[in-house]
N, C-alpha and C positions, 0 to 999 in steps of 0.2 A: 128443143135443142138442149144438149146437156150443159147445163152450168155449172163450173168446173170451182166456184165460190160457195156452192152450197155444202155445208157442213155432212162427212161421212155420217152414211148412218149403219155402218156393220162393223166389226171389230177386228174383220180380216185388213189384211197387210197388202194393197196393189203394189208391186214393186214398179219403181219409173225404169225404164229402159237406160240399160248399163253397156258400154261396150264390154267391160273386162269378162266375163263369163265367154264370149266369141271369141277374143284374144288370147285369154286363159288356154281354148284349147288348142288354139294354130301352137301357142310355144310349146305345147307338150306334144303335139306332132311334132313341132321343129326339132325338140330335145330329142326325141327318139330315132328319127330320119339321121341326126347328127351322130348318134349315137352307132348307129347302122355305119355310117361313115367313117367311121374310126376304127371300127371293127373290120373293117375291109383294109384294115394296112394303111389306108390316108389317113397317117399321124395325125400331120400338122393342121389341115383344112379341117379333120374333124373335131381335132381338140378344142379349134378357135373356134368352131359354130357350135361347139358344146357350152362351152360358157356363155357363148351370147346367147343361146336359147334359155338356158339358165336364168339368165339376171332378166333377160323380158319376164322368165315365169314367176320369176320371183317380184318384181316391178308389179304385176298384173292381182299376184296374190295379194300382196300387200294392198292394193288401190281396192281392190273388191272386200277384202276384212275390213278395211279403214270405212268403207261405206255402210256396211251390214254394222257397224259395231258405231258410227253414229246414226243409222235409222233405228236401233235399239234403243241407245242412251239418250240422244240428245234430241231426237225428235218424236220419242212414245212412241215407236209403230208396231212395237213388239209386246202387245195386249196379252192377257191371259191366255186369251182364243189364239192367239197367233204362237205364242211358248207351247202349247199345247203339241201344238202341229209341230214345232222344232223338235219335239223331243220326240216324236214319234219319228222323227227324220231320223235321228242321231240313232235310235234304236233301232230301224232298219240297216241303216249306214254298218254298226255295230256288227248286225248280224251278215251283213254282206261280208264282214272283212274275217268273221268264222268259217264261214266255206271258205273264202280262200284258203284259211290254214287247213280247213279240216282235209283239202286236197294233199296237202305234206304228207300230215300223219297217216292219210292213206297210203300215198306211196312208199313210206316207211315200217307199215305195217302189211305191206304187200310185201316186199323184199325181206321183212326179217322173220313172218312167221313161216315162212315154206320157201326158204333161200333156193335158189336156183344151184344148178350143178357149175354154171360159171361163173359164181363167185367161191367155189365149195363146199355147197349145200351146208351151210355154217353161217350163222350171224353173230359175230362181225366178221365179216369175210376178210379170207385167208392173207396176211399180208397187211394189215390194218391194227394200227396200234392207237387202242382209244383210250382219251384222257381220264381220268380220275375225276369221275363226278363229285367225291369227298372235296376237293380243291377246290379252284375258281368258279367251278357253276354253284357248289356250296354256296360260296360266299355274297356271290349272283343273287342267289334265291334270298336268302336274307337279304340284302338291300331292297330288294323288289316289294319284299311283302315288308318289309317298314317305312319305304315309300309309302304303300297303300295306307298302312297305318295314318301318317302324316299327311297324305291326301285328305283322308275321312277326318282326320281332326280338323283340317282347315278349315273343312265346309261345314262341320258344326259350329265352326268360329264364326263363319259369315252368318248364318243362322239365327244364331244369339247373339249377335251385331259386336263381336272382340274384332276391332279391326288390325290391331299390332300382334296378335295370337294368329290372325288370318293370315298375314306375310311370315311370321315364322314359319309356319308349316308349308307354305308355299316356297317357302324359299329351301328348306328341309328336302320337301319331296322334289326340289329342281335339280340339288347337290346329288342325292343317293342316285337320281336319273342320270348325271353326269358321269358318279365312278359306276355305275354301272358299265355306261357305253365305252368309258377308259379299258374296265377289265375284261371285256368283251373282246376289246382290239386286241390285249395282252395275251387272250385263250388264243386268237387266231395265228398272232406272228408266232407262240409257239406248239402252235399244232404240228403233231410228229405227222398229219396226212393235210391233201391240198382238194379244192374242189374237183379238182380232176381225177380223183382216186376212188373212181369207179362209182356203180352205186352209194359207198355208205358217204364218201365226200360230198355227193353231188348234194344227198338229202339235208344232210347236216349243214352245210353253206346255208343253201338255201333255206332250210326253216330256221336255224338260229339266225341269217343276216336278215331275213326280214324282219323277223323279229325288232331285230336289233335298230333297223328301219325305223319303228315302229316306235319302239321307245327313244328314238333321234323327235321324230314328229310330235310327241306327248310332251317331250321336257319343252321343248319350244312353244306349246299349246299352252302350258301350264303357266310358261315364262310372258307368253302374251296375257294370260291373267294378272299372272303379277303386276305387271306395269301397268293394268285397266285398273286393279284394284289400288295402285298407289294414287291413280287419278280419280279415286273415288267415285268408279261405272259400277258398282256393284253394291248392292243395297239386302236387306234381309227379306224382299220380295222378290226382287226382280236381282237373279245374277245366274242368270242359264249358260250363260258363255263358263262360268266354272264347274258349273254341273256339268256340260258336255265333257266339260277335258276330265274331270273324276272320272267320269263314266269309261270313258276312253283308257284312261290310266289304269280304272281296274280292269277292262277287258284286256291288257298287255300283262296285268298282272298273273290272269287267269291262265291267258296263253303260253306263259311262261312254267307255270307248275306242270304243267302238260308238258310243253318240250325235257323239262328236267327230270319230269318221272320216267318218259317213257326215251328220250333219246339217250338223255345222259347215263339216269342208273339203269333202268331196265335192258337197254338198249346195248351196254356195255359187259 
């Protein structure tokens, strides 16, 4: 019979049985169903099951990070063998979240090198007044890649153990994530076109707001660093939870020089 007091002898991580990963996904059904709901004209019924699917997923989120981030810290489960394995998560994870983009720039590069005759066999099709990549994506693009900058310093911070260097640049790379998503919002209220304007809106919404998504999800990633590192979860060995979010950070980074080379200037 197994005795359940005798000392582990492997280095892998059993996780004990959690509800929140089951629950986790009913609310992101519910969010979506609500979703669906609202879209069909029922305002009111959908708005209010929108929020409440909301705050469960976010409830669910939060109970399942607060576990995984004391089976790390506070109870060792997170062994070298076992970081190993996360980071080959996150770099799959990574790569999964490339195809989805790289689906975009296909579709954008389907419609603009051999435009169709109904838009005007012309890219930017006919009737389409596209913004000034010199302007606000400029400005975008600098913030982003000195984010990164400030990212990569952080983690050398933690590294060579500068723990008040480490929240600078954490704090640095939270702000530039912030005006970024400010002037994000600013490019869109005054966009001279709307998602609905044809091809070149549908693409542009959709891969700059995921984007935009994207970098919503990282500054919160990063900000959840922060507040682990003020409580001192992060050591010069063990702080993978901030190497994920870097990692994370520069692939939005990366994504981003692509949307700018090829939607903003090339594209324009």
């Amino acid at each position: 019979m197994f005795n359940k007091n005798l000392k582990q002898q492997h280095p892998f991580h059993l996780v004990t049985a959690s509800p929140w990963p089951l629950l986790t996904a009913f609310s992101v059904l519910a969010l979506a169903l609500s979703t669906v709901i609202y879209l069909h004209l029922w305002r009111e019924t959908g708005l209010l099951r929108i929020h409440t699917a909301l705050i469960i997923l976010l409830f669910c989120i939060y109970r399942w990070f607060n576990d995984v981030v004391i089976e790390a810290t506070y109870e060792g489960n997170h062994t070298k063998k076992v970081q190993k394995g996360l980071r080959r998560g996150m770099l799959l994870f990574i790569v999964s979240e490339i195809m989805f983009f790289f689906a975009f720039f296909w579709s954008f590069f389907h419609s603009s090198l051999i435009p169709s005759i109904s838009i005007g066999a012309v890219w930017p099709p006919q009737g389409i007044e596209v913004l000034n990549f010199l302007g606000l994506p400029f400005l975008n693009t600098l913030l982003l890649l000195s984010s990164g900058v400030s990212v990569t310093w952080a983690h050398r911070n933690i590294v060579v153990g500068r723990h008040w260097d480490t929240k600078l640049g954490l704090l640095l790379t939270i702000e530039l994530g912030i005006l970024f998503t400010y002037l994000q919002g600013v490019e869109y209220v005054g966009a001279p076109f709307a998602i609905n304007s044809g091809i070149y809106g549908s693409i542009f919404f959709l891969a700059t707001g995921f984007h935009g998504f994207h970098v919503i999800i990282g500054t919160v990633f990063l900000f959840v660093c922060l507040v682990r590192h003020f409580k001192f979860h992060f050591t010069r060995e063990h702080h993978f939870g901030f190497e994920a979010a870097a990692w994370y950070w520069h692939f939005v980074d990366v994504v981003w020089l692509f949307l700018f080379t090829t939607i903003y200037w090339w594209g324009s």
